[in-house]
Structures are given as C-alpha cells and as structure tokens.
BAVO-478494 format. One record per residue (C-alpha): y, z, x; residue in three letters. Coordinates in steps of 0.02 Angstrom, whole numbers, padded with zeros to 5 digits, always signed. Example, Ala and Ser with C-alpha at 12.3 -4.5 7.8 and 13.67 -1.06 7.14 Angstrom:
% residues 2
-00225+00390+00615Ala/-00053+00357+00684Ser/
END
This chain:
% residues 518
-04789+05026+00808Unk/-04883+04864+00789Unk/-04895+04906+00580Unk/-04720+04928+00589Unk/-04651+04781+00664Unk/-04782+04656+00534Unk/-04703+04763+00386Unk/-04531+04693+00438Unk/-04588+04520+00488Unk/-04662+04488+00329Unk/-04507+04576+00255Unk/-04401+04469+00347Unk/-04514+04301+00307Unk/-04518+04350+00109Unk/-04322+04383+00107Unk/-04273+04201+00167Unk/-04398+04132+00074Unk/-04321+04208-00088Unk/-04156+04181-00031Unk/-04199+03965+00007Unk/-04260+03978-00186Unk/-04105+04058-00242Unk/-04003+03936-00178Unk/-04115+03770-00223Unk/-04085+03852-00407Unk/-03887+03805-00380Unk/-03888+03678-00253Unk/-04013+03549-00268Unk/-04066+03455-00090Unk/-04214+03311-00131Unk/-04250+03151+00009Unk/-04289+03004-00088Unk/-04414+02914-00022Unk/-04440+02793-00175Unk/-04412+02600-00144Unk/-04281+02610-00287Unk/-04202+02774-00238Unk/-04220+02815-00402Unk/-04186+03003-00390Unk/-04027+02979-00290Unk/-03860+02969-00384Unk/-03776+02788-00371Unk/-03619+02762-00298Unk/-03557+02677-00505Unk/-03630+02862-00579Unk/-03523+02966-00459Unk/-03368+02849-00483Unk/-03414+02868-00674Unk/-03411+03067-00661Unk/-03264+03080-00527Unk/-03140+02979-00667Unk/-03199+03085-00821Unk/-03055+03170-00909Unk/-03121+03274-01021Unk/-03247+03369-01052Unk/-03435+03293-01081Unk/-03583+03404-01183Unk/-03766+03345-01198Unk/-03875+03439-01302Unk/-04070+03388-01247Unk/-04180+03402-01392Unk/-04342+03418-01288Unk/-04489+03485-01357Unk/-04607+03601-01250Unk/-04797+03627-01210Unk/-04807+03435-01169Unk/-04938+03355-01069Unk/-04890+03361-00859Unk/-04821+03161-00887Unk/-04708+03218-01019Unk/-04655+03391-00938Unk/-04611+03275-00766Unk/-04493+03179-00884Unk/-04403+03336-00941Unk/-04387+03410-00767Unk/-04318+03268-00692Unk/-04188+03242-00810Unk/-04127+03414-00797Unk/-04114+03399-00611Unk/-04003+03246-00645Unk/-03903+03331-00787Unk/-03857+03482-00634Unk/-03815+03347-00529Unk/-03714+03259-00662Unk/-03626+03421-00693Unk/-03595+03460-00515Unk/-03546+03284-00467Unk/-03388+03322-00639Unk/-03324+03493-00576Unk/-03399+03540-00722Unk/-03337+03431-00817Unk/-03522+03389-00915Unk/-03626+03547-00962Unk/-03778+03530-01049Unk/-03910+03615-01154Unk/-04113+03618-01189Unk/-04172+03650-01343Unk/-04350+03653-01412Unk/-04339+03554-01606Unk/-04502+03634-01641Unk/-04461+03809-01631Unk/-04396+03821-01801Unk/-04376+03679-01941Unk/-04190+03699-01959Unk/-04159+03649-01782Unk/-04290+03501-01787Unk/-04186+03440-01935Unk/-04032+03444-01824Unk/-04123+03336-01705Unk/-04147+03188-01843Unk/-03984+03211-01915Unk/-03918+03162-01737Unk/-04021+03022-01714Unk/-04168+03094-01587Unk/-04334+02998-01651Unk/-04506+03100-01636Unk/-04657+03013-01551Unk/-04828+03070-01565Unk/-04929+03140-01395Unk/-05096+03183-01375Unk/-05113+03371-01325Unk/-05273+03440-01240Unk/-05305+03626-01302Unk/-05457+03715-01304Unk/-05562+03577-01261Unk/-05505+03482-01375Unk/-05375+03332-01392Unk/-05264+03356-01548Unk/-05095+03239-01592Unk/-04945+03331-01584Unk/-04755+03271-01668Unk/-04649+03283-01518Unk/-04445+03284-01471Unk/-04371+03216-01277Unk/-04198+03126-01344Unk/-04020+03173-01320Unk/-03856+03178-01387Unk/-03676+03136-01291Unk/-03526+03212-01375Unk/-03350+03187-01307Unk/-03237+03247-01409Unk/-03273+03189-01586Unk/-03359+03048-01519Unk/-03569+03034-01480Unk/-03696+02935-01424Unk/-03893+02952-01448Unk/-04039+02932-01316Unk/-04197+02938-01452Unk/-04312+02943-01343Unk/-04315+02966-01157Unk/-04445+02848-01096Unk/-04376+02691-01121Unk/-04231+02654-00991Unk/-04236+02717-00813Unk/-04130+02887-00851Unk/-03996+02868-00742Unk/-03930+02731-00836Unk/-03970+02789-01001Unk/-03863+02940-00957Unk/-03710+02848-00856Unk/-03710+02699-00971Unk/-03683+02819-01123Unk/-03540+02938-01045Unk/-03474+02775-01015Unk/-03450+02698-01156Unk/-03388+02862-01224Unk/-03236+02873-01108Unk/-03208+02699-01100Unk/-03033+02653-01208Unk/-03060+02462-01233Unk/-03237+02364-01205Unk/-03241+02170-01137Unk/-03277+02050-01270Unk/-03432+01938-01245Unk/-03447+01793-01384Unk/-03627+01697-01423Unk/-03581+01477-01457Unk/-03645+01456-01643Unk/-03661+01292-01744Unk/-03773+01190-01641Unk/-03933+01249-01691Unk/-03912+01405-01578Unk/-04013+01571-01625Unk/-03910+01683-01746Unk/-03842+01830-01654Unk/-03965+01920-01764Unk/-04131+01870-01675Unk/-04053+01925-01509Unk/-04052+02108-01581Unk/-04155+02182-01378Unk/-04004+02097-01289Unk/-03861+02130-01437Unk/-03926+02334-01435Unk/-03919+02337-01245Unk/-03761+02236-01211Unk/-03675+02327-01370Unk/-03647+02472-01242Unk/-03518+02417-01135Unk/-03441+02264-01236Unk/-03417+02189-01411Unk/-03525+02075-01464Unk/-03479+01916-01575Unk/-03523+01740-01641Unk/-03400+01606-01587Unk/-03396+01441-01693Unk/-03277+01323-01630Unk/-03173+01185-01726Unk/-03034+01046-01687Unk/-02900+01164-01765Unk/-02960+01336-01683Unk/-02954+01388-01487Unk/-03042+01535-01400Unk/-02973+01693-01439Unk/-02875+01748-01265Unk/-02977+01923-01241Unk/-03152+01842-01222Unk/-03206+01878-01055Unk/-03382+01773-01056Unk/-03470+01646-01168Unk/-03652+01662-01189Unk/-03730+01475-01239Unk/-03896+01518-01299Unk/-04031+01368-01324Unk/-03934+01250-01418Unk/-04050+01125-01497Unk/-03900+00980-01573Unk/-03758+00919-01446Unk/-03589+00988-01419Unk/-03437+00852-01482Unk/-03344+00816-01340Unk/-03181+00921-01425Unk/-03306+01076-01402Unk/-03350+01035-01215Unk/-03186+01021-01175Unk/-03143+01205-01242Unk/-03264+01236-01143Unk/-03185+01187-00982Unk/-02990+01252-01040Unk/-03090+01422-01058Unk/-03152+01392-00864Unk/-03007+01328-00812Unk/-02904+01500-00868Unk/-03061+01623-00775Unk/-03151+01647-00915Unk/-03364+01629-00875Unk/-03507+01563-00940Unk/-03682+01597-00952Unk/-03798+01466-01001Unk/-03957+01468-01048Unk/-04011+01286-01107Unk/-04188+01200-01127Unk/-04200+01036-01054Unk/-04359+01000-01165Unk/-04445+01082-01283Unk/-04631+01140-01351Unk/-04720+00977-01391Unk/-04748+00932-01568Unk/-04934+00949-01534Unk/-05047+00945-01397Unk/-05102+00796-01298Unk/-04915+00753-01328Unk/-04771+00760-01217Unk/-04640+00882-01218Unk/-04502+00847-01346Unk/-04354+00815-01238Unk/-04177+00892-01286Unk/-03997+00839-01291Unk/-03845+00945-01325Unk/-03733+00856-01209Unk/-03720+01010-01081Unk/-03823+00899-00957Unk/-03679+00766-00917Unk/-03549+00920-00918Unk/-03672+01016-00809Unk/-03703+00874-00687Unk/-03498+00857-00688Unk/-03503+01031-00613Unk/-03627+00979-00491Unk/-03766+01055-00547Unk/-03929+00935-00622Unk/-04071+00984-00721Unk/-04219+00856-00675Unk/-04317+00751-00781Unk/-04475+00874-00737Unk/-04569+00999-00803Unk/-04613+01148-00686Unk/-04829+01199-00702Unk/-04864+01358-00607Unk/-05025+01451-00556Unk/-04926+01615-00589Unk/-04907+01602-00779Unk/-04929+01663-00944Unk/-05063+01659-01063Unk/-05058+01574-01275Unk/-05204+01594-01377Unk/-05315+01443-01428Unk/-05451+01422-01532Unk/-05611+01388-01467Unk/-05792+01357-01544Unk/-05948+01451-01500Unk/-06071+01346-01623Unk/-06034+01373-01770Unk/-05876+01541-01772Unk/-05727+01475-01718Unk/-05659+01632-01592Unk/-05476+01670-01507Unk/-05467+01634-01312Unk/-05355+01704-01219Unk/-05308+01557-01097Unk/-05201+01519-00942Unk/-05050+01415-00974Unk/-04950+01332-00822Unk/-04822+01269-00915Unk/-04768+01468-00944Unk/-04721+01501-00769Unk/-04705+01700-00717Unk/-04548+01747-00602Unk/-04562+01842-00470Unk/-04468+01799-00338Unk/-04266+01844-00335Unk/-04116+01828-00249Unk/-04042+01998-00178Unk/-03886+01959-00317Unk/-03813+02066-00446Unk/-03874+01954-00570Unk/-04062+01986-00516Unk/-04083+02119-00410Unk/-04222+02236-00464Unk/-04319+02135-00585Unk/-04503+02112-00564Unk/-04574+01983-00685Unk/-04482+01865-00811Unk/-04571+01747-00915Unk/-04521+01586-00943Unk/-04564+01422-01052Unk/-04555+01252-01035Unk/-04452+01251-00896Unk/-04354+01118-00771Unk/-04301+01118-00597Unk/-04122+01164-00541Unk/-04022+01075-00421Unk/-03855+01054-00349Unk/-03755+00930-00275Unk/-03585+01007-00281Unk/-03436+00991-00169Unk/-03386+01169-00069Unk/-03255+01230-00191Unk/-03411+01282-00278Unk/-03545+01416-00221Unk/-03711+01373-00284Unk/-03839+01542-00274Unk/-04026+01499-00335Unk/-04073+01678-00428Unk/-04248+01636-00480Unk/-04407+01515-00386Unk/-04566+01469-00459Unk/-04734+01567-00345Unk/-04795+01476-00192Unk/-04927+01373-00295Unk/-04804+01285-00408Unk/-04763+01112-00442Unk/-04672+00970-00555Unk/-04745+00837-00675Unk/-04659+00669-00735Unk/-04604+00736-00955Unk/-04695+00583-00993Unk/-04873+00687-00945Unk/-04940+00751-01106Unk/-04983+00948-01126Unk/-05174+00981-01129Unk/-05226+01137-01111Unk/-05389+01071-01073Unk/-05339+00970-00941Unk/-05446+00974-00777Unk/-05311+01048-00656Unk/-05305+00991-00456Unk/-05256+01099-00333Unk/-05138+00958-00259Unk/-05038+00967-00406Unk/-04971+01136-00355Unk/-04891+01090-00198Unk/-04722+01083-00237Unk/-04674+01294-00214Unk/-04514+01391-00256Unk/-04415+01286-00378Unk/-04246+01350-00426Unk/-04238+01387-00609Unk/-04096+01499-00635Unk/-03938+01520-00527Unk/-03777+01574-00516Unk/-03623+01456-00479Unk/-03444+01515-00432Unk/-03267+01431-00361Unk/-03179+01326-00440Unk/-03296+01229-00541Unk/-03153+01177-00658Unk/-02981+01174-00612Unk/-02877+01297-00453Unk/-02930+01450-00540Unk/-03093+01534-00494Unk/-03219+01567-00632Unk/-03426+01600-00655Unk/-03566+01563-00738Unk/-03775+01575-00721Unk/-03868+01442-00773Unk/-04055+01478-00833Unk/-04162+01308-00864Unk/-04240+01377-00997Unk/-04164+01446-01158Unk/-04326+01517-01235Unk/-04337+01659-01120Unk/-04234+01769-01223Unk/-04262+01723-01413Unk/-04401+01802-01500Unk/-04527+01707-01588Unk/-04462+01778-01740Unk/-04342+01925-01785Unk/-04371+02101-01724Unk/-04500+02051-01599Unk/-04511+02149-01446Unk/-04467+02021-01269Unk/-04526+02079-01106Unk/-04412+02168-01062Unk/-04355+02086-00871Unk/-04328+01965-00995Unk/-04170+02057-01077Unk/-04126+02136-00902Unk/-04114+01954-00839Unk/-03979+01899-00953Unk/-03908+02035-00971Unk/-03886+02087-00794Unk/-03814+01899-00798Unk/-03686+01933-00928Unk/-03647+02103-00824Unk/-03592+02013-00681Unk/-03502+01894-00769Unk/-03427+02027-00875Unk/-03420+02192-00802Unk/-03357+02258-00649Unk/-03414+02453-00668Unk/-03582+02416-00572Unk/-03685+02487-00711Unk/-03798+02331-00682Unk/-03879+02391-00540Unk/-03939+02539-00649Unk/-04027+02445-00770Unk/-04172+02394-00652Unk/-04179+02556-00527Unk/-04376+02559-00589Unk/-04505+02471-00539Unk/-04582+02417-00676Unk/-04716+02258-00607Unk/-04821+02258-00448Unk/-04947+02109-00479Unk/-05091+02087-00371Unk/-05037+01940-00212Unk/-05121+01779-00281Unk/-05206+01723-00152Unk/-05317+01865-00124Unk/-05508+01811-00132Unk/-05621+01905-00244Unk/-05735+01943-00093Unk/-05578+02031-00016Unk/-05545+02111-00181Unk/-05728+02198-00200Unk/-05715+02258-00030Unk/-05557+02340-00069Unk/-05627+02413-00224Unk/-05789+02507-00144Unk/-05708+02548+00014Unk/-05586+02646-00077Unk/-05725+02733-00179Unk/-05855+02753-00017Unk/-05728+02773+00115Unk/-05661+02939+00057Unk/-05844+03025+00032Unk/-05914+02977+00196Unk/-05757+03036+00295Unk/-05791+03208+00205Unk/-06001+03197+00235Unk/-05964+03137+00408Unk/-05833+03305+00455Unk/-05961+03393+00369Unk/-06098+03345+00487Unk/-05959+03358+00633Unk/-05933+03536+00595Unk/-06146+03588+00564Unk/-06164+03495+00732Unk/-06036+03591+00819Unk/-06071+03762+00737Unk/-06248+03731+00799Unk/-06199+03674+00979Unk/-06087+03869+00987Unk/-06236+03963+00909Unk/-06346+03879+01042Unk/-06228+03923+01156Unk/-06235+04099+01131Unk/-06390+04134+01107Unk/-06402+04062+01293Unk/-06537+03894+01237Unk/-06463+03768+01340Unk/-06550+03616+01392Unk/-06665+03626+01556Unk/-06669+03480+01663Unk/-06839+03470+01771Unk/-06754+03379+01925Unk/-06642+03522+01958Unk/-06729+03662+02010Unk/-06660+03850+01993Unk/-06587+03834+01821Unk/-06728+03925+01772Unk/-06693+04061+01841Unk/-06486+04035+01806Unk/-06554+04061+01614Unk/-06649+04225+01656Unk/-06504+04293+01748Unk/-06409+04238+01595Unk/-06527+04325+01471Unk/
END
C-alpha cells in the first residue's frame, strides 16, 4: 500500500514538473532583479512592437560550441526575440542559424553584413582560436538592417532601435554648425553611426543670403574654435524663437600651448549670447581628484621612459541628474573644463546634468598647467561643479524651445579620425541630442547597462587590504569552522551512545545511574 501511494506521488511530482517546463518553453516568466532591469521589456519597446504593421523577420547568424560568456549572449537574446514576437502578435518571427555549419551559409552571413570575431575555445586541454558568428539581420519588407556583432550595445536597444528605424516613414533632421573651425562631420563618425539610426545627419554652413532649412529639428554646435558674426547668432535665436533646439558643446579655453603655460583661452562669441540666455561660463578652470590620466616622459638616468600620470585638469563624471539627457551613464571624460552657472529669470528652467566628484575645485586661467606641480589638498575644496546642463522655457521669444549646454567641447572629438571615444562619451551627447530630438524614448535604452562601478575615493588603503583578505580568509574559515562544528557534535552523539558521559565527584549516585545505564 505504502509502495503504491510513493509510485503516484512521485508520478504526480514528475508530471507538474514536466508540465511547469512545457509551459516556460511558450510563456516565459523571469523577476528582474538587476539595478537596470535590463531583462525586462521597456515600456518604448512594447509601444515599438504594439504599432508595427507589418511583418518583421530576423535571421540570427550565431555560431555554436562557444565558450559559457558567449553561449549566455545567445540565450538571452533568444529569450528577448520570444518576447519580441509575443509582445507583435506575431508580428516578428525569427531564426538561428549556425554560419559554420557549411561554407555557403557562412558566406550568406558576410554578404549581409554579420562581421566574425575571433574566441578562444578550450578543448581537450587545450586553448585553440576559433572564427566565430553572433550578428543579425532585420528585414521588413525589402528593407534591412545589420547587428555585426552582438556585444557591443545593450541588446534591447540594438534590437528596438533597428525595427525602428525600419518602420519609421520620415526621420528628424539633426544639422552639425560648420565654418568656424568646428570638427568636420567626418571625425564625429561614433556619434554620426549611432545618431544615423533614428535621424539624418548633416553639415549646416550658414550665410547672410541663406536661412535654416524649416525641417531641422536640432542644431548640434560642436567646439567651435573662431567666433560666430553676429548675422549667424542671430539665426541662431530666429531658429529658437520658432522651437527649434540646440545643443552646445563649446570650450571656454583650450589645451595650453605648452606646459608651465596657461590655458589658451577661446572666443567664438557664444559666451555673450549664452550669458544673454542666462547662463555664464566662468573665468575658471575645474582640477579634480577623479580624473584621467596623459602620458609624460620621464627620465630614469640615462632612458627616457613613458609614465602614466594623473591629470586634474581631465576631470571624470560621475555624478548625474535623474534626466533623460543623463540617466544611466557611469563615467564621461572630460578636458579642460569650466564651471556652469545660471542666473536666469523663471521663464527659463535651468537643470545641472553633470558635477565634478566631492574633491574638486576651480583655479584663476591665469595659473599655468604643470603637471609637476606639488598639489594641496585645500585646493580641492570646492565639490560638485555644474558642467553640463540642460535649459528649457522660453529662452528666446513666447515659444518654448531646448538646448544642453556641455562646458567642454573636446569630450566628443577624437584626437584624430577613426579613433575609438569612451563610449559614455557618445551616449552623453547623444542621449542629449535624443531629448532634444526624439520623442520615441529610445534614449533610455541606450544606457540600460551598467557599464562603470569605480572604487568610492575615499576609501583608505588599510580599509582596502582588509577587504581584500577577508574576502579570501573569511570564506575558508567559515567552512573549517562548520567542519569542526559538525566533528564536535558527531563526537558529543557517539559519546552519547556509547553511554561516556561526564562524572561529577560532588554528586554522588551517578555512578551507579551509568551502570544502570550500561
């Protein structure tokens, strides 16, 4: 009887078991516990998928037998791609394929645009390189787009971006200022390939004769190194005065000709028309604790050697507003930079997006730049300056309009052409030119990763050992002290039974209590 009621228990028990898997196969459940929610569907993606009309096909070229990194890459996206297609009706189907099963299909994958990377496989004992396929390719209708390689943007917006642009009928038109010494559209190719996905991308030179063309939605001014005519400022403010927004990224000074030199100061003439608006840039150059690092030569008798050295004057962002414009990014690098501040009336909202670290502070432009320079700690008192924000009302005329001011314009030009930034860099601006630009919400896709999680600075290095071997010790004696734990208390039962307890001389008759035992 008893036999027969476990057979059906475990019967029972392996039935719903099989059954839960069944149905996880077609209907996915997860709780997201990341800080991003990265592997929950935004609200943007599902308003994407719900407006679809017609139908969507991605074809994953994903090669297989990858290392467990690579293979958590593949799974992950096809648990988004049943969501995706779930979230359409069914709308967007999709498709795995492995390019290295047979040459005729890899060549299919690099005549659609899916670029191989190299991996390091481990197989009998040995570690061997290994060509390897994880793009994908979009199709709607005759139209496609191409994900080479699926490592590089957080995957959600890789994926909703692309369907996106696919179904979208006309994209906003977002124009860089040229002939002032501005950086050719050219050497912004990171922040020209990632904005090229929702909008068109031109140069803009203005004239007496010419105006801005009616269906430019925002003007990017990008480090302009001669001044603006006033016929071109005012342009400027006809375009504001009609809606249209700017984003301005301008250097107040400049890299000093050489060291033990001050920094080169800069006019283009957007200072006066800035501090019109209400906003100043101040005659001050921000030094930071927090910071990058340049390369200088140094001598060790007589071989000159490369030294990797701290540089204040490269100050590294890490503290953000909760805005569009910079929600989500981690570190941003900027260069020579200069305080931000306002002094508006309240037609105009003023929102600081970046600060400067707790141990920053300001010197006079007039202090020349010495690397060398024995640093005080009272020079970094002055914590938190504002060196980007966002400003919005009506900063020229009765019609509303936007723009985001970063006091540097270095941030996002490459020190020469094809030059990987950092890439918060690109997300910075171009999460700027989003909001200005875009009203999809893709932006808040862009950063759903966490890419930068620096150590606090004002941890000591005492504190920082400590944490180091107590996370190495700790674990190994917890497990040597349960082990002694458990040989202590498998001795105390054995004891126990075997009846060898403990006689205590001042109490007479457990003697005989043991015999009686025994």
């Amino acid at each position: 009887m008893k036999n027969r009621q476990l057979i059906i228990a475990t019967s029972l028990v392996a039935g719903i078991l099989l059954l839960v898997n069944l149905l996880a196969r077609e209907y996915s459940l997860r709780l997201d516990f990341t800080a991003d929610k990265r592997y929950t569907l935004s609200k943007v993606t599902k308003n994407i998928l719900k407006e679809l009309n017609d139908p969507v096909t991605v074809t994953v070229y994903f090669s297989t037998d990858l290392p467990p990194q690579l293979s958590r890459v593949r799974r992950e996206f096809e648990e988004m791609l049943r969501e995706y297609g779930n979230r359409s009706d069914g709308k967007l189907v999709y498709e795995f394929i492995n390019p290295n099963s047979k040459p005729i299909v890899e060549q299919q994958a690099l005549q659609a645009g899916v670029q191989p990377i190299e991996v390091s496989v481990r197989e009998k004992d040995q570690i061997k390189k290994q060509k390897a396929y994880m793009g994908a390719v979009i199709q709607m209708g005759e139209q496609k787009e191409v994900i080479p390689v699926l490592t590089g943007d957080p995957i959600e917006y890789a994926l909703s971006s692309n369907i996106k642009k696919l179904s979208a009928t006309k994209k906003p038109k977002v124009v860089f200022l040229q002939g002032h010494k501005e950086p050719p559209l050219a050497m912004l190719g990171q922040l020209n390939q990632m904005l090229g996905i929702l909008y068109t991308t031109e140069a803009l030179f203005l004239t007496d004769s010419t105006k801005i063309p009616e269906d430019v939605k925002t003007i990017a001014i990008v480090s302009p190194k001669d001044s603006l005519p006033p016929s071109h400022l005012k342009q400027l403010d006809e375009f504001m005065a009609k809606g249209g927004n700017i984003v301005l990224a301008m250097n107040k000074v400049d890299a000093p000709k050489q060291m033990n030199t001050p920094l080169t100061p800069v006019k283009s003439g957007l200072e006066s028309w800035l501090k019109a608006k209400g906003v100043t840039l101040e005659d001050k150059a921000v030094i930071d604790v927090q910071c990058g690092r340049v390369v200088v030569p140094r001598r060790l008798g007589n071989i000159q050697v490369q030294s990797e050295e701290r540089f204040f004057y490269f100050p590294v962002l890490s503290k953000f507003a909760d805005h569009p414009a910079s929600k989500g990014l981690e570190a941003v690098l900027f260069q020579f930079t200069t305080p931000l501040k306002f002094n508006g009336d309240s037609t105009k909202k003023f929102t600081p997006l970046a600060y400067t670290s707790e141990r920053s502070g300001v010197l006079s432009l007039n202090v020349p730049v010495n690397i060398q320079r024995n640093w005080q700690e009272s020079e970094f008192n002055q914590p938190r300056q504002v060196v980007a924000a966002a400003l919005e009302g009506n900063i020229v005329g009765n019609k509303k309009s936007r723009m985001v001011i970063f006091a540097n314009g270095g941030f996002i030009v490459p020190q020469q052409q094809g030059q990987a930034l950092n890439q918060d860099n690109v997300n910075f601006m171009a999460n700027a030119i989003d909001w200005l630009s875009d009203d999809t919400g893709l932006i808040e896709l862009r950063t759903k990763q966490v890419q930068y999680r620096p150590l606090r600075k004002d941890v000591t290095e005492g504190f920082k050992a400590f944490a180091k071997y107590f996370n190495l010790l700790f674990p190994i004696f917890l497990v040597i002290g349960y082990g002694i734990f458990r040989a202590q208390k498998r001795k105390a039962i054995r004891r126990a039974r075997m009846g060898l307890t403990a006689i205590d001389p001042n109490k007479p008759g457990q003697e005989n209590k043991v015999e009686s035992q025994n």
